[in-house]
N, C-alpha and C positions, 0 to 999 in steps of 0.2 A: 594240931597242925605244926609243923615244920618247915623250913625250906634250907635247902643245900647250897651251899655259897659256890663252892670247887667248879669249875667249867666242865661242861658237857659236851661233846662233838658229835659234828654229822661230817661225812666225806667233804663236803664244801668246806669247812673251815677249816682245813690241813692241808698243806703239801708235804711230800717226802723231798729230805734234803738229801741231794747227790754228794756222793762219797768218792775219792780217789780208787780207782780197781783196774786189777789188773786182766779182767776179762776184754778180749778184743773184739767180741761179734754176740749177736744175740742168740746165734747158736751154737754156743758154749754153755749157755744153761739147760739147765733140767727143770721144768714144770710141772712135773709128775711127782709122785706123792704115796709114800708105803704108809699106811695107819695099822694100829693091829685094834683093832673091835673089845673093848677090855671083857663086856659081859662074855661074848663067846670065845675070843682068842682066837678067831681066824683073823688074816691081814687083807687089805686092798692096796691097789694100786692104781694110780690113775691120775688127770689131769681134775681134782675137786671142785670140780662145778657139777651145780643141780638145776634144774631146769624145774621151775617151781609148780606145785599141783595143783593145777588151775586149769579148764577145762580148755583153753585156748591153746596153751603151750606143755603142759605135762600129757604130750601123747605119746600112743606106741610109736606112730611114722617120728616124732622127736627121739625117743629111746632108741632108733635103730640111726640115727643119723649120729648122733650124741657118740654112742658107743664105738668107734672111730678114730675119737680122740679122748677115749679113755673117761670121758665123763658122764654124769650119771643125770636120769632122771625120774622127779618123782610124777607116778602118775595121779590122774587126776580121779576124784574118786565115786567119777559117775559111769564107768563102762559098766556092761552086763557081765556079770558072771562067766557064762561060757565064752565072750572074747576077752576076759584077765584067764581064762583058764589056757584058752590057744596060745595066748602073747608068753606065758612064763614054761610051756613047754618049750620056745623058740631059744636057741644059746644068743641071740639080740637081746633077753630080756636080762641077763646078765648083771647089768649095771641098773637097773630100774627096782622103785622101791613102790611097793604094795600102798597106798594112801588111804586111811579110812580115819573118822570120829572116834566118838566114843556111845554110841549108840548099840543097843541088843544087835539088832539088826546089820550092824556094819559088821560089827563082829562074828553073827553066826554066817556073811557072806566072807569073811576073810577066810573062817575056818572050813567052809565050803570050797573055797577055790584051791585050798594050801591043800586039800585032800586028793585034789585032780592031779596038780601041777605044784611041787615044791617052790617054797616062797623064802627067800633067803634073806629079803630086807624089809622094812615095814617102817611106815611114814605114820606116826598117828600124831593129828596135824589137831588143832582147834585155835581160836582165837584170843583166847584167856586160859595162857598155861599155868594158872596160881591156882586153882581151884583145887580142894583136897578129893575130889571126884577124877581130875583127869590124874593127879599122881599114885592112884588106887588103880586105874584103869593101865596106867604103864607098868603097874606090878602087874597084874593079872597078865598081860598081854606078856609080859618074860615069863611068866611062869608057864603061860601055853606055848611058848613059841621058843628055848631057850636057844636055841642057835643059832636066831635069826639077829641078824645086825638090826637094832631098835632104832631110827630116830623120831624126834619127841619134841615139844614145843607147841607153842609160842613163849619164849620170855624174854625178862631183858637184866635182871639181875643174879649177881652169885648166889645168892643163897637159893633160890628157886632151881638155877642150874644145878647145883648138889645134889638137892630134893630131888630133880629127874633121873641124874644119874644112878643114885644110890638105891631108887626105885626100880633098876633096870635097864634106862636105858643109854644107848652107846655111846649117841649125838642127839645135843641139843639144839634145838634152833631157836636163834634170836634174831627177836625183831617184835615188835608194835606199831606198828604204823608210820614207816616207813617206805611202803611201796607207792609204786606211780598213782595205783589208782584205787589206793587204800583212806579212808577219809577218817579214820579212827579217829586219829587227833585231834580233826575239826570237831568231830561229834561226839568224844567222850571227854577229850580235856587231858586223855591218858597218855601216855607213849615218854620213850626216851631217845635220844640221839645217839644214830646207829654206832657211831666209830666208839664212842664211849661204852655202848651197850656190847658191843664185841670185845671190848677190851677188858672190862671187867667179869663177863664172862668165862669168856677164856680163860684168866687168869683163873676163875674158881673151878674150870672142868679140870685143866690140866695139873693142877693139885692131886687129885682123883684119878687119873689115867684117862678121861673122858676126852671126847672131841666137842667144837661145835660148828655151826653151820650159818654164818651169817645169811638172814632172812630179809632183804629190801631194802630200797636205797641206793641202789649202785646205775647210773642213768650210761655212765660214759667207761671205757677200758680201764681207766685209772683210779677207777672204786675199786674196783677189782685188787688192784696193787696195796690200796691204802686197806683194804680189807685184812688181804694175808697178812700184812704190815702191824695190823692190830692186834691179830693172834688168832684169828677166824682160821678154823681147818679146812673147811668147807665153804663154799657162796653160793647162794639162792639166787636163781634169778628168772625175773616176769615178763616185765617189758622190754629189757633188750632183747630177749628171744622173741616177742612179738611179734606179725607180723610176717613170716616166713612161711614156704610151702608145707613145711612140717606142721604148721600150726591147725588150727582146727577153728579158726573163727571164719564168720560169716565173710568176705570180700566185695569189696563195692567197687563196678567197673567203669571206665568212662571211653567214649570212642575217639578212637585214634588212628588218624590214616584209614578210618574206613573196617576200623575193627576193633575189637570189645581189649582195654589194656585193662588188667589187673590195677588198682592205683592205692587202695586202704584196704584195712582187716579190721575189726571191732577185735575192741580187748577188753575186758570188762573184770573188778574186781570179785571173790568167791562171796563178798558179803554185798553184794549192789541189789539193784532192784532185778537188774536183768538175770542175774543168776537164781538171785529167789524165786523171783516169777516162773525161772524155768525149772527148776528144782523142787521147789517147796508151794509153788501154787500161788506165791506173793509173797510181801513183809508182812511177818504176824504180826499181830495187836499190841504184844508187849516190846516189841523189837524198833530197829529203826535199821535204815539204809547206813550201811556202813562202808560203802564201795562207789565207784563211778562210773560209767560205762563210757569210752573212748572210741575214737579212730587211729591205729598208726599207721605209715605209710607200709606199703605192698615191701618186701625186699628181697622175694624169691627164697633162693633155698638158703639154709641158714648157714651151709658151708662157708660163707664168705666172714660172716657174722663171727664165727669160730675160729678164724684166720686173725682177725681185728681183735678180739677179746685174747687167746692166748700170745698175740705177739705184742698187744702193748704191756700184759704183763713180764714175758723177755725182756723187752725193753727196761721195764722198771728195774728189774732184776740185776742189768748190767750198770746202769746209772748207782747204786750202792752195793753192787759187787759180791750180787749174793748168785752166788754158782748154781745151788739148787732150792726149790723154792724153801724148804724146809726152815732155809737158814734167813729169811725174809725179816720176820720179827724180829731176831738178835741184829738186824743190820739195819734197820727200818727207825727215823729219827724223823718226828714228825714238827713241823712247824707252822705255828699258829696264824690264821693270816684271815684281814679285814672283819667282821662281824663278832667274831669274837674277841680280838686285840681292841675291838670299842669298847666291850663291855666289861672287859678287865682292866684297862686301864682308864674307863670315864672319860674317854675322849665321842 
């Protein structure tokens, strides 16, 4: 046993300090984002949001609304076959990444649909990205797929990030139990604090030419800021996309004026009971609920959503005078504030 003295961060315990600049308007910046894919060497371009794959929010009506403003989503890894076969025939499927396990069967469906319809990016997602099974599985899956832009994940430290990269793939994602209605923490004791966990990440992909993807944790606009701020190339996100006509959860209506309003959405996490239930037939024997099953309010289409999320990171942007978002990190000076200032300083 050990324990690590140095401070750990989650978005709450930071602000970004405002810098003098000479930007006058928030539409002076660029949001957008050229990466080049190191395993393939082709480039993206786009505004680095991912819409996370989950059955609520990683849909195709999200991927065609996303793709718009440049950003991308992963889909969720429960459709049938011949509708992942129609959706990547579509040029809307563009920016949308393939989602599967590491299971026979996910994979002889991957290699199934890549044979109809060319599949250009590939999400292979699990919950414990340490295991020497899932960084065997992200060889195999470069070795079948080598074109394709890889992302890979769950983790939250450098050396694991390496391990992925060097195994193949493009972008990692981090995170452990950090999402709205993820309960890992509560129930394994496991996880790390995201802004730290992307910082040191990062730090180890971009040694390597690698990207990563920050994966949960960001509630309000300004995670978002403190994320790229961190060194995240990438942002996942669940619950703020919740919620939206795009989405795919259940709706619960009440009457108003004499007619049915839209008012919540259920949003539930990939490891809760409700997902198992609907997936897997229930919590097996040797598992436990790793998830929560929620309501968030109705918010219609999610265009407004995407208005609020890319313009308060503009905003961020001119407040430290970073022109394009690229240059975020090099401008980005984070400062310590309540919860953590107790606990380093024993106040």
């Amino acid at each position: 046993m050990r324990i690590e003295n140095d401070p750990k961060l989650d978005f709450r315990d930071v602000l970004i300090r405002p810098k003098r600049s000479t930007l006058g308007s928030r539409a002076h910046v660029d949001v957008n984002r050229t990466f080049r894919f190191a395993h393939t060497g082709k480039d993206w371009t786009g505004f680095p949001l991912i819409a996370a794959n989950m059955d609520v929010v990683g849909t195709m009506s999200m991927a065609r609304a996303l793709l718009k403003h440049g950003a991308m989503v992963a889909l969720h890894k429960h459709y049938d076959a011949d509708d992942l076969i129609a959706f990547f025939k579509e040029k809307e499927s563009a920016n949308a990444f393939y989602s599967l396990g590491t299971t026979e069967t996910d994979h002889e469906k991957l290699k199934h649909v890549h044979s109809k319809a060319p599949i250009s990016k590939i999400c292979l997602d699990v919950a414990n990205g340490y295991t020497e099974k899932f960084v065997d599985t992200v060889k195999a899956t470069r070795e079948a797929f080598p074109h394709a832009a890889i992302m890979a994940g769950n983790v939250v430290t450098g050396d694991m990030t390496e391990a992925l990269l060097l195994a193949g793939a493009d972008i990692v994602k981090v995170g452990i139990g950090p999402g709205s209605v993820c309960t890992t923490r509560k129930m394994t004791g496991v996880g790390y604090p995201q802004l730290s966990a992307i910082i040191e990440c990062s730090d180890a992909a971009h040694g390597l030419k690698g990207l990563v993807c920050g994966d949960g944790g960001c509630t309000v606009p300004g995670d978002l800021a403190k994320a790229y701020g961190g060194g995240a190339d990438f942002v996942m996100l669940g619950g703020m996309l919740a919620g939206h006509d795009e989405c795919e959860g259940k709706i619960r209506y009440e009457e108003r004026d004499g007619k049915k309003a839209p008012v919540a959405m259920t949003f539930y996490g990939m490891s809760s009971d409700t997902a198992m239930k609907r997936y897997s037939g229930g919590v097996a024997k040797y598992r436990a609920s790793e998830g929560k099953t929620v309501e968030v309010p109705y918010r219609g289409p999610v265009e407004g959503t995407m208005q609020e999320l890319m313009g308060g990171v503009r905003s961020a942007m001119t407040y430290i005078g970073a022109v394009r978002l690229k240059e975020m990190p090099k401008r980005t000076t984070f400062i310590m504030v309540g919860s953590q200032l107790n606990t380093i300083f024993g106040t």
